[in-house]
N, C-alpha and C positions, 0 to 999 in steps of 0.2 A: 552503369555499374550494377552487380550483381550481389546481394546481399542477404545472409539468409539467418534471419532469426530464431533462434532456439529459447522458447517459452511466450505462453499467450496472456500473461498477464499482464498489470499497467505497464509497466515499465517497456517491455516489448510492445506491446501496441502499439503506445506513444512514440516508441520510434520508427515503427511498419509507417506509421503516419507522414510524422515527418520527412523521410526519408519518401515518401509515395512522392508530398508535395514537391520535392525536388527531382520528380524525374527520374528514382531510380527503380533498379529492377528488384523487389521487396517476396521475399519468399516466409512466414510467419508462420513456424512448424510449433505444433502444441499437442503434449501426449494426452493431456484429460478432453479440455473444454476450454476454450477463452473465459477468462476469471474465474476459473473453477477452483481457486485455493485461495490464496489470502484475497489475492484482488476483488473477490465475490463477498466478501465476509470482514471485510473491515469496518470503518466506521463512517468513512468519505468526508473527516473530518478537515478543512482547510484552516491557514493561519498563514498571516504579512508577515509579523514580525518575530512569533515563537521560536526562530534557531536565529534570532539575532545575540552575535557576541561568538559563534561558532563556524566555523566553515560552512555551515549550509546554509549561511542567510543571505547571500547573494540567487542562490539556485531557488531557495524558499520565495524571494522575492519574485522573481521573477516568473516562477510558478503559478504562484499566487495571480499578478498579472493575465497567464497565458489564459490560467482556468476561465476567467470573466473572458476573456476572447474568445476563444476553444467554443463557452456556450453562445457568444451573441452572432457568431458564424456559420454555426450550423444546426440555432432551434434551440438549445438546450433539450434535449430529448430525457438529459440524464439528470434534471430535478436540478440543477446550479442555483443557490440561493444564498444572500449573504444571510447572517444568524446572528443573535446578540449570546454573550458566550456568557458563565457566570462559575463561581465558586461556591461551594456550600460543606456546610458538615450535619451529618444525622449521628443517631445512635439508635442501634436496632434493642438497643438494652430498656429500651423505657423512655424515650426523648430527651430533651436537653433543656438544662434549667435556663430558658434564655429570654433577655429581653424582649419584651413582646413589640418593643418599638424596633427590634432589627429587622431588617429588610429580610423579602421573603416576596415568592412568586407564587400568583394562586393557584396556578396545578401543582404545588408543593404542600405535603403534607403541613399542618401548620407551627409544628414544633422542629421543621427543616429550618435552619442558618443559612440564609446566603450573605456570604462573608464580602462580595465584592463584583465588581463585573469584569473577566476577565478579558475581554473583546469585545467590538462591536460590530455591525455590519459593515464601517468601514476596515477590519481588521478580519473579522472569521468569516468563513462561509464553510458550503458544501458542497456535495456531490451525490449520487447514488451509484455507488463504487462499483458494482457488475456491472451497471447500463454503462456507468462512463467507459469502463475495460471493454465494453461490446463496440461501441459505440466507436470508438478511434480505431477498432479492429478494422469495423465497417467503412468506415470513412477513406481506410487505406486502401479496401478492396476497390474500394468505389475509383479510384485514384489509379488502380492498375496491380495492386499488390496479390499474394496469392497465400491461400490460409490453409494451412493442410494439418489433419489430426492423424499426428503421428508420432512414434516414440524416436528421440536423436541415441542412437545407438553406436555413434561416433566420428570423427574427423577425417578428413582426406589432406593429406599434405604433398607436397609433391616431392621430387626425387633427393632433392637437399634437406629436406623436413624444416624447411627455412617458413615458407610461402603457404597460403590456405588455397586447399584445393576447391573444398566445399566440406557439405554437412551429410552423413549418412542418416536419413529416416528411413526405420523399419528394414533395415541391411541395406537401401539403397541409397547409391551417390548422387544429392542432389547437387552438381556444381556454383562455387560462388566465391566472387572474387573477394568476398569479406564475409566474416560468420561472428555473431555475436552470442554470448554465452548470457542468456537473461532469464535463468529457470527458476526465482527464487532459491530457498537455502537448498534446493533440487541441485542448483549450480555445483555443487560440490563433486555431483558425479562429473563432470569434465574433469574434474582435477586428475584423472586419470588419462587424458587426452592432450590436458595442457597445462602447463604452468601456472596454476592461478593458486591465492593465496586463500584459507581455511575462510569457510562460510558455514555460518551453524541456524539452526531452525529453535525459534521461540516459539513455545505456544502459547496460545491467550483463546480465550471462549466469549462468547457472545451469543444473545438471545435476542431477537426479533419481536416487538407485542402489538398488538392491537387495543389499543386504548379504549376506556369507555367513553373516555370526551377527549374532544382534538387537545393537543398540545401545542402551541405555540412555535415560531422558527425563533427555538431556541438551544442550547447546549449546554451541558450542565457538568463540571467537573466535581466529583464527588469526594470527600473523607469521612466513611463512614467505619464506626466503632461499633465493633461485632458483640456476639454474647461474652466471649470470655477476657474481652477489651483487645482483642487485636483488630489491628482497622485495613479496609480497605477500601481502596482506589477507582471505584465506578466513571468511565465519563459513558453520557446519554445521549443521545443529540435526536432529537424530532427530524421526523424525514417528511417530505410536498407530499407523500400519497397518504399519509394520517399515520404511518408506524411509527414506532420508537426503537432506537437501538441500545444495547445496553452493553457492554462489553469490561471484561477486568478477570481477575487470576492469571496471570500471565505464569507461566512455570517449562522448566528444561524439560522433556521429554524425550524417548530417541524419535529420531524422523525416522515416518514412514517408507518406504522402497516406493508405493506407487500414490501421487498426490491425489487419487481421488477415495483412496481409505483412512480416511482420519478419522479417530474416533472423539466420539463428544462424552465428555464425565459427566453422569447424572447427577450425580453429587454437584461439580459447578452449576448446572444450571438449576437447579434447587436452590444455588445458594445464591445465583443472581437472583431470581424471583424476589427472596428476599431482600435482596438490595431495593429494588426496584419497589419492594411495599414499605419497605421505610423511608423512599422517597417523597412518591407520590400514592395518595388513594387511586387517581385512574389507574392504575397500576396493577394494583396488589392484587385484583381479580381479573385482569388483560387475556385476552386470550395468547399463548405462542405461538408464531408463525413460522417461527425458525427457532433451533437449538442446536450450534455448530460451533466449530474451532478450526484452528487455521495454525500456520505456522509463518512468522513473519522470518527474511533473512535479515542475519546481526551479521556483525565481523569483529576482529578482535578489539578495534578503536573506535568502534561507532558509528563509522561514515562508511557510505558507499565505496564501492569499489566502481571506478566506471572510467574506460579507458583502453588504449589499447597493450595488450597482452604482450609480455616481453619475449623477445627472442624468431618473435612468428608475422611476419609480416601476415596481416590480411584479420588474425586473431583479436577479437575484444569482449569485456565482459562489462557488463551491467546487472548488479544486483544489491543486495545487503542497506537497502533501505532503510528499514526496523518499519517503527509506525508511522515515519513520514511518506511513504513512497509512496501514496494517493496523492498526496500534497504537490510532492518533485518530480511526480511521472512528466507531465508536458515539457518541464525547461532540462528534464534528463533527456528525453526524447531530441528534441532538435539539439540540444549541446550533440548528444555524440551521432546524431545524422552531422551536423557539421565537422565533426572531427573526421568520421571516418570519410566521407566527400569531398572534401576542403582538404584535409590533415589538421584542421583548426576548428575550432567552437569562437564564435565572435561575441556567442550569448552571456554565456557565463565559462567562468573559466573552470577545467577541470583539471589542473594539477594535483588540487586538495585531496582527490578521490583515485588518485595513480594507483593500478594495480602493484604495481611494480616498489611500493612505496613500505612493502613488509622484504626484500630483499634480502636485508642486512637480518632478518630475524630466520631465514630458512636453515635447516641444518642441511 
């Protein structure tokens, strides 16, 4: 079977992947760079049980699961490590009048709260979210898949406009008995090709440091209270090669036309820095290594879209993540390699995430 994927980031690799493993014919078209957008610039943050209680803790689970497979199969190339996870509150106003007997980590400034531990390494882990996005790309090639940087400039259907012909890159017709629409909140340009329902792009920022002393394989969920007492939401997470990442201001912006022009607010990362020194002292003086933003895809109830596309044999989409799709890439991946091969996912089930499931809301 011939299949041909439209976008290079996790979600689409994880399934160029799967999809290689079973033998089929994997074509993984990408207009920038494999994870040259969010995939590259998240936080590779994992977790067991965080969307327990919600549709996504079955897919969460078993993600979770794959990632410790995924690396003990082929190396870990891409840094997999479980992490001790934690909670804390700072105040960049002058610190916090607080018991000196409450717990606290020692790369943590000493007037930082850590209020709790949210995880442990049997519960979080991680990732290094390019390399892992490269890395399954790679795995697929290796397998028989075929990676071409190109822009999808549109659909081929055939004479009934029932059936998928294939995927045009760069005006040409690449033929394919199935095409998946996996472009992050980019996804939204097919909506002119096909039926699919409204996908919109968050932004959020993050900054890259290099510490003056190692940091521990840990992760740190922040509530920090700013100058004029409005608080914000920092999580950190220590990466295998000695970086730190920092990420938080999440806000609507319009999405860009082409994913490799995003711009970074200098203002945000000024104001991480600051986070970042009234966290820790390694910190406050870090070099940057990176100062970047990204756009994650939302949808209008939260959950992924992922599924096949109504009315169009051969059509499906896969996107709208938010900030778990590092997490759900591997068990999104083989679910809809089994759907679209099978007509079934035996893994997890994906009715939850039915494109077709905003219907009754279209005018």
């Amino acid at each position: 079977m011939r299949v041909a994927i439209c976008g290079g980031g996790v979600i689409g690799a994880c399934l160029a992947y799967f999809l290689s493993c079973e033998g089929a014919e994997v074509l993984l078209v990408e207009r920038h760079e494999i994870a040259g957008a969010a995939s590259g610039k998240s936080g590779g943050f994992l977790a067991l049980d965080w969307c327990d209680g919600s549709a996504l803790a079955p897919l969460a689970r078993r993600s979770f699961q794959l990632h410790a497979e995924l690396a003990d199969a082929h190396g870990n190339p891409w840094g997999y490590r479980r992490l001790d996870t934690f909670g804390a509150v700072a105040d960049m106003r002058g610190g916090l009048a607080i018991d000196r007997r409450s717990a606290s980590l020692p790369w943590l400034r000493a007037d930082v709260m850590v209020q709790g531990q949210l995880g442990t390494t049997e519960t979080t882990a991680q990732v290094t979210p390019a390399v892992f996005t490269r890395g399954m790309a790679e795995e697929a090639t290796a397998r028989g898949a075929e990676c071409l940087i190109g822009e999808v400039t549109g659909i081929a259907l055939d004479r009934d406009g029932t059936s998928m012909r294939g995927v045009e890159v760069d005006g040409r017709l690449r033929e394919a008995d199935a095409v998946v629409i996996a472009m992050g909140p980019w996804s939204a340009i097919a909506a002119r090709w096909l039926p699919l329902p409204d996908v919109y792009g968050l932004k959020g920022h993050s900054v890259v440091f290099r510490p003056t002393k190692p940091v521990p394989a840990e992760a740190l969920f922040a509530d920090i209270k700013g100058d004029e007492g409005v608080g914000d939401t920092p999580e950190l997470f220590a990466r295998p090669d000695g970086t730190v990442y920092l990420c938080g201001l999440s806000g609507q912006e319009p999405l860009p036309a082409d994913p490799s022009v995003i711009d970074t607010d200098s203002a945000a990362t000024v104001r991480l820095r600051a986070m970042a020194a009234a966290l820790s002292p390694d910190l406050a003086d870090a070099k940057i290594l990176a100062a970047q933003a990204c756009y994650r895809p939302v949808t209008r109830d939260g959950l992924p879209l992922m599924g096949a596309v109504p009315g169009i044999n051969g059509a499906y989409v896969a996107t709208g993540h938010s900030v778990w799709g590092m997490l759900n890439a591997p068990a999104s991946g083989e679910a809809l390699a089994g759907l679209i091969l099978a007509g079934c996912s035996k893994a997890v089930d994906l009715s939850a995430f039915d494109p077709d499931r905003f219907s009754g809301l279209r005018s």
